[in-house]
C-alpha positions as CSV (number, residue, x, y, z in Angstrom):
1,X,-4.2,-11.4,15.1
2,X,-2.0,-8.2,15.6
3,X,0.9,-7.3,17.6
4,X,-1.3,-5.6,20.4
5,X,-4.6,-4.0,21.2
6,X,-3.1,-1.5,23.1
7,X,-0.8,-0.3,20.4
8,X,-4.0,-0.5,18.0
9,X,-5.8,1.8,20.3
10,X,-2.6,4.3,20.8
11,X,-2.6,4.4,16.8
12,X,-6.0,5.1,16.7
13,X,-6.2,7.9,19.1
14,X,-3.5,9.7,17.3
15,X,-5.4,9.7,14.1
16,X,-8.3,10.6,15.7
17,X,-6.1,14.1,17.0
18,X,-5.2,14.0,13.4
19,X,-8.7,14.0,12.3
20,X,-9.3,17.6,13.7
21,X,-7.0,19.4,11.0
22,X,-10.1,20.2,9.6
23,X,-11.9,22.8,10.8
24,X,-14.3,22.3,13.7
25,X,-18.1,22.6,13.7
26,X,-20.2,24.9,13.4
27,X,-18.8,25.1,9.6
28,X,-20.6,27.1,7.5
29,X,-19.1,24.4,4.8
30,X,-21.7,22.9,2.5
31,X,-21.7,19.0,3.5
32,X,-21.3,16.4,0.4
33,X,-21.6,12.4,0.2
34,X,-17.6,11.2,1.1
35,X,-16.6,7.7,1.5
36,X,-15.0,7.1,4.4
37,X,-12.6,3.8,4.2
38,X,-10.1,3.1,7.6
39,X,-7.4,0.7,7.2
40,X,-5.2,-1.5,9.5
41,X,-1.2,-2.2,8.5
42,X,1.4,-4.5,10.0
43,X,4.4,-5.0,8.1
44,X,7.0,-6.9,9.8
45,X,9.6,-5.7,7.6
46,X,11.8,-6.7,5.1
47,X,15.0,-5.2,3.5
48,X,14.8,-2.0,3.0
49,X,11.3,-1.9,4.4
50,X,11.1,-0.9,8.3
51,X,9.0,-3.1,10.5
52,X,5.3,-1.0,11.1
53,X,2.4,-0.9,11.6
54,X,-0.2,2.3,10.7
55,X,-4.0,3.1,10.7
56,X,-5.0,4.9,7.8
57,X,-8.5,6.8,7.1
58,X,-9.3,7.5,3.5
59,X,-12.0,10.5,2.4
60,X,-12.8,10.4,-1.3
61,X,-15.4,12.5,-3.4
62,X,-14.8,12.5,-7.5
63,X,-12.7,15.0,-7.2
64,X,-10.5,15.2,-4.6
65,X,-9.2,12.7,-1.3
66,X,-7.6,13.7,1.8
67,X,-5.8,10.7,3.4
68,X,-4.7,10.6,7.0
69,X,-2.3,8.4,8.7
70,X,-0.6,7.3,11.7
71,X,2.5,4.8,11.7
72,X,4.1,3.1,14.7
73,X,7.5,1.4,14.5
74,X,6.5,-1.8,15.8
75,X,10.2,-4.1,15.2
76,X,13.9,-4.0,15.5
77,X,14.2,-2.1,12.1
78,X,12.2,0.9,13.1
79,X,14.2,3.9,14.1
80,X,12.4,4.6,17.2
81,X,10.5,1.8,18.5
82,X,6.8,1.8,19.4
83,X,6.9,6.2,18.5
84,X,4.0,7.2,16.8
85,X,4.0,10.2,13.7
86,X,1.0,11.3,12.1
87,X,0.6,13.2,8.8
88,X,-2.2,14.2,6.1
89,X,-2.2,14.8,2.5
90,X,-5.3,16.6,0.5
91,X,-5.3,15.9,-3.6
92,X,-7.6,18.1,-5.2
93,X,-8.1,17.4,-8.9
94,X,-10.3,20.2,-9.8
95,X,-7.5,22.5,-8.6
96,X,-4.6,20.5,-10.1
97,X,-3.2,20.9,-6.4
98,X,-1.9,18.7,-3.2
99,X,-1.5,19.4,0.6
100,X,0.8,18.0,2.7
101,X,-0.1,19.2,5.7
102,X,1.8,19.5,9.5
103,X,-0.5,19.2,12.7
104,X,2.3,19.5,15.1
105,X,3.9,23.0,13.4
106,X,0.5,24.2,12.0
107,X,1.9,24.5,8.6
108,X,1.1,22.6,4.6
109,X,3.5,22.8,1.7
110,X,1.6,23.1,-1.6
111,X,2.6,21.0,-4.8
112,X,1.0,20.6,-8.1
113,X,-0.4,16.8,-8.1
114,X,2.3,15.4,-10.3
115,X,4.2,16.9,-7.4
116,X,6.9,19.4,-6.4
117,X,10.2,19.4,-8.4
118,X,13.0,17.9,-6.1
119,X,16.3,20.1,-5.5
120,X,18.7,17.4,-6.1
121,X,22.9,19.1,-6.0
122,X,25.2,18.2,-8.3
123,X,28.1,16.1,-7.4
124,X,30.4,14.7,-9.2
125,X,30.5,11.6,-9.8
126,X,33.8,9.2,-9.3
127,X,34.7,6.1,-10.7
128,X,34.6,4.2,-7.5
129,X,30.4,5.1,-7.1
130,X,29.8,4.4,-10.5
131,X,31.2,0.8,-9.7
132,X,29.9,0.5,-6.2
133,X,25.9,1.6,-8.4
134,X,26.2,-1.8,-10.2
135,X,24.1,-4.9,-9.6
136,X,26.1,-7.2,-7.5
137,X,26.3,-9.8,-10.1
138,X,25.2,-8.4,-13.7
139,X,26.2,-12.1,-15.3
140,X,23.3,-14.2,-13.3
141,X,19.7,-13.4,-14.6
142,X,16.9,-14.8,-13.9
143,X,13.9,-16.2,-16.4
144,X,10.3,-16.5,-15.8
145,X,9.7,-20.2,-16.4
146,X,6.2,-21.6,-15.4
147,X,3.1,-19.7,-13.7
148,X,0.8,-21.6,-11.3
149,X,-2.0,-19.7,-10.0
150,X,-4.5,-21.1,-7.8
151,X,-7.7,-19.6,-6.0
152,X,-9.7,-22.0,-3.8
153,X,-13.4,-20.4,-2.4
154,X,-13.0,-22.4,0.9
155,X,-16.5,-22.2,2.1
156,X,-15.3,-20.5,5.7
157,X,-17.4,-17.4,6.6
158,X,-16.7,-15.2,9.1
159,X,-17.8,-11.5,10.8
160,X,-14.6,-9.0,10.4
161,X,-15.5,-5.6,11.9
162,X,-19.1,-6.1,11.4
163,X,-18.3,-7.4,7.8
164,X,-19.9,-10.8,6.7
165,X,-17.2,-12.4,5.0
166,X,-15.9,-15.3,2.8
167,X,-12.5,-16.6,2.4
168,X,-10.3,-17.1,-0.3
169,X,-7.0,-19.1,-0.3
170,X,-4.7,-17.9,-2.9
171,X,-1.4,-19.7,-3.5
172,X,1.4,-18.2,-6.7
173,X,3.8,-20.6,-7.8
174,X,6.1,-18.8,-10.1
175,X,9.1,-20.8,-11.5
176,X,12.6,-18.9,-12.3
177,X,15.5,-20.4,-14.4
178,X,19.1,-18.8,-14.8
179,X,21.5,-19.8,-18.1
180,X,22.6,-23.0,-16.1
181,X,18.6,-25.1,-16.2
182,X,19.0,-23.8,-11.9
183,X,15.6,-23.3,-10.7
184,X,14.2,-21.2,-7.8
185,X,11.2,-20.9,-7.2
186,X,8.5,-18.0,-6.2
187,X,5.6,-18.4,-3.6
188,X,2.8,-16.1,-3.0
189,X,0.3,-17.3,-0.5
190,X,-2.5,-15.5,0.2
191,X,-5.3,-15.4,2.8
192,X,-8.2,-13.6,1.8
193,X,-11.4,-12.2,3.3
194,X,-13.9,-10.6,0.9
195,X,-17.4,-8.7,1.8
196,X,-19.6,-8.4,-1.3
197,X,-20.6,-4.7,-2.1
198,X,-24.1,-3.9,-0.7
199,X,-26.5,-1.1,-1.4
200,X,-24.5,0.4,1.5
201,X,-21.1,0.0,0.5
202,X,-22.0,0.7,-3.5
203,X,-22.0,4.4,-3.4
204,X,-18.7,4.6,-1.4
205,X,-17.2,2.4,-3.9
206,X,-18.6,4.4,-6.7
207,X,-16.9,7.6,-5.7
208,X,-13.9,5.7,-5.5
209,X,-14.0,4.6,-8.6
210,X,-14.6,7.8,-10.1
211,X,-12.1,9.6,-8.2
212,X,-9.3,6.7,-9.8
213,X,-10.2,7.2,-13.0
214,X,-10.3,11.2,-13.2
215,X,-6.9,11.4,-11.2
216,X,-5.6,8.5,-13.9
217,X,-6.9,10.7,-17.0
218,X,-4.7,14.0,-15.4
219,X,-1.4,12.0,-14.4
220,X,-1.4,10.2,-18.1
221,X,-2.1,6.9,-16.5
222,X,-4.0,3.8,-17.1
223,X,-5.4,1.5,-14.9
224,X,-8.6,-0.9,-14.6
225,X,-10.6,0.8,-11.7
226,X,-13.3,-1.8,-12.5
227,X,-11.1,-5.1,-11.2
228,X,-10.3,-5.8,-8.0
229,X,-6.8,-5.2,-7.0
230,X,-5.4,-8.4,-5.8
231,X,-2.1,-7.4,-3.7
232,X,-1.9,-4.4,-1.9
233,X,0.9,-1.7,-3.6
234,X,3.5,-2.3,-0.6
235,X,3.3,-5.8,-1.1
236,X,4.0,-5.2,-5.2
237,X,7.0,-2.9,-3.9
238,X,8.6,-5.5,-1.6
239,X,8.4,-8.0,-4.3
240,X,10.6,-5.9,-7.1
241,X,12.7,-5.0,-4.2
242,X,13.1,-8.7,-3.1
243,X,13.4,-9.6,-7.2
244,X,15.5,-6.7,-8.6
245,X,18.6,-8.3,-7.9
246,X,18.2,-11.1,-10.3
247,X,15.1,-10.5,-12.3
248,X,14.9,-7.6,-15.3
249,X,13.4,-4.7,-14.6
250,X,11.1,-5.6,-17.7
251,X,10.3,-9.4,-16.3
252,X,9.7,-7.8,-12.8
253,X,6.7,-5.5,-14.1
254,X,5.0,-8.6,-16.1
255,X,5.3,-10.6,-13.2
256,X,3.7,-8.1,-10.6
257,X,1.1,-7.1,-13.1
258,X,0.1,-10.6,-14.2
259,X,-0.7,-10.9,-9.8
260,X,-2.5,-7.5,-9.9
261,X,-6.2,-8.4,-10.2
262,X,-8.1,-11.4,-10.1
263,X,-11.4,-11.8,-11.8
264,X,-11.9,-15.4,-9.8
265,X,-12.0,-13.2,-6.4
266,X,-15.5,-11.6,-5.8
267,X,-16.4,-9.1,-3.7
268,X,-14.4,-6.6,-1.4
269,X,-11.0,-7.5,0.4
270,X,-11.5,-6.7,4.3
271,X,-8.4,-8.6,5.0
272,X,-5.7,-9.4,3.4
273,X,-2.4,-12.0,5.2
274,X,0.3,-11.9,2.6
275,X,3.5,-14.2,3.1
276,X,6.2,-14.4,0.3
277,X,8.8,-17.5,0.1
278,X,12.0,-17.3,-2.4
279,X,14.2,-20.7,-2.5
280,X,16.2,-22.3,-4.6
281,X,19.2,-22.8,-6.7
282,X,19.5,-20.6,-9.4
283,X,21.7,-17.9,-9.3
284,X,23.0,-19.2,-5.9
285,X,20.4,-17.8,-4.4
286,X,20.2,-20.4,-1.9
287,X,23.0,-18.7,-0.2
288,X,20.8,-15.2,0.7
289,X,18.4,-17.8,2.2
290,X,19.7,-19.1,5.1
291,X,19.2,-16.3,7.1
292,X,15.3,-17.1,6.7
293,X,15.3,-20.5,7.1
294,X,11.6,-22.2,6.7
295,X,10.0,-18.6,7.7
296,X,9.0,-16.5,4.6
297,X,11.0,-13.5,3.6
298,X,8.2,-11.3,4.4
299,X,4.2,-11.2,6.1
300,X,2.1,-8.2,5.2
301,X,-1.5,-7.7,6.7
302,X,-3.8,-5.2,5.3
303,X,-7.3,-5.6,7.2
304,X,-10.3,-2.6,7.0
305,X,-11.5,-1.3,10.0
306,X,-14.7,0.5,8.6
307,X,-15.8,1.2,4.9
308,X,-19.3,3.6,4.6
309,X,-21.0,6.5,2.7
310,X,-21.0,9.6,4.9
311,X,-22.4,13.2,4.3
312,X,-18.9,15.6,5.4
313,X,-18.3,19.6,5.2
314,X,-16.2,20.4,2.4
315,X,-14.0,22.5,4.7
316,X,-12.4,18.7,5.0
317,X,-10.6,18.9,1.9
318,X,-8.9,22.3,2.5
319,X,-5.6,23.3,5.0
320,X,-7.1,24.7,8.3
321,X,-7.2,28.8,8.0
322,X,-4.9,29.4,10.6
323,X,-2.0,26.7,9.2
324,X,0.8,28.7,7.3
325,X,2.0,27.6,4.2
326,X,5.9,26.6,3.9
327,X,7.7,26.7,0.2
């Protein structure tokens, strides 16, 4: 299914070095229920997107997370081939505070959650940017025509990482139209795995849950923690990006949020095999498609590797004592 085992297992051992920025037993920390999710990316890249593939391992309690993660450059887009970097970032909402913190230089930079003011010079500004800033053809918009969505329950079952699963084939037909009746035309497909939430994953979930909605309630936002989301956020960013030439920046967000969660899908995704096709006429955007040919413009995987309840030292969601902090 992936690239390579080996590479899997390189990722994986990296995180695991990653995973001892906390501090070591004994830890006179009290220990708390944390759910513990790990995740397994490949990306084969897209414009603007490097090729990549990364193993991530999630730690959430109501009030805080600490997410750790490797990432490989696995394709001809990635800036140093098959090198691996790993990093780790603590949100704590009862301290209105995040961590970034540095394994390699023993070091963490402190921001408040809505993050640390960026230091952006001034520079003026001449006429020939401004020009060179503009959409490459303002003139030629594109229209949401017709939506066709379509989830099929195949039947198939299968064990994922000691998950019993059930698969869902998802398929988004989404018809665009430009000022001349041209029409190009949008496909989504997706193959889905889904475990339903047991006794054993509930309380995992839970925290989850209530760890979205408090950090949505201090960053002024609003999401349904309750539904499923149905495409993982890189997918939703590759899909503007692959869009914002030719689609509104106002059509793009009612597209991607109209995709976002599926009632008809039960249970919990364990993997997830995206592929996106764009052809078509409208807006000559048959010409941007040769390159591609019948392949899709882009193939995301997001699969989880593990998913449970576990009782952790709260030393976990804190910068090592002996790291320095950077400003």
């Amino acid at each position: 299914m992936f690239r390579s085992t080996a590479s899997r297992v390189a990722i994986a051992l990296v995180l695991a070095g990653c995973s001892g920025l906390g501090q070591k037993d004994p830890d006179p920390t009290p220990v708390s229920p944390t759910s513990v999710v790990e995740t397994h990316v490949v990306n084969e890249g897209f414009k603007g997107f490097p090729a990549f593939e990364s193993m991530t391992r999630t730690y959430t309690r109501a009030n805080m997370q600490r997410s750790e993660s490797t990432v490989s450059g696995t394709g001809t887009f990635a800036r140093f081939p098959g090198s691996a970097s790993a990093n780790a970032r603590i949100e704590r909402l009862d301290r209105n505070v995040e961590w970034t913190l540095d394994a390699k230089n023993k070091r963490y930079r402190e921001c408040p959650l809505q993050g640390c003011p960026a230091v952006i010079p001034r520079k003026p500004r001449d006429k020939q940017s401004a020009e060179d800033a503009r959409p490459p053809d303002t003139q030629c918009r594109l229209k949401i025509g017709t939506t066709t969505l379509a989830v099929e329950q195949t039947g198939r079952k299968r064990s994922i990482n000691g998950f019993d699963t059930e698969q869902y084939d998802v398929k988004w037909l989404v018809t665009f139209r430009d000022n001349a009746s041209r029409s190009t035309t949008g496909t989504l497909k997706i193959d889905l795995w889904t475990t339903p939430v047991t006794p054993t994953l509930e309380g995992a979930v839970a925290l989850e849950k209530r760890y979205a909605r408090a950090r949505d309630a201090i960053l002024g936002m609003t999401n349904d923690t309750d539904r499923s989301l149905l495409l993982p956020i890189e997918v939703s960013r590759m899909l503007n990006s692959d869009l914002s030439q030719y689609v509104s920046p106002t059509d793009r967000s009612k597209f991607l949020a109209s995709g976002m969660k599926l009632d008809k899908v039960k249970g919990r995704p364990i993997l997830t095999n995206v592929s996106w096709r764009f052809a078509g006429e409208a807006c000559a955007t048959e010409a941007s498609m040769k390159e591609f040919g019948d392949k899709p413009r882009f193939t995301f995987t997001l699969e989880v590797v593990s998913y449970k309840l576990d009782s952790l030292h709260d030393s976990l969601f804190a910068p090592p004592r002996h790291y320095k902090r950077t400003k």
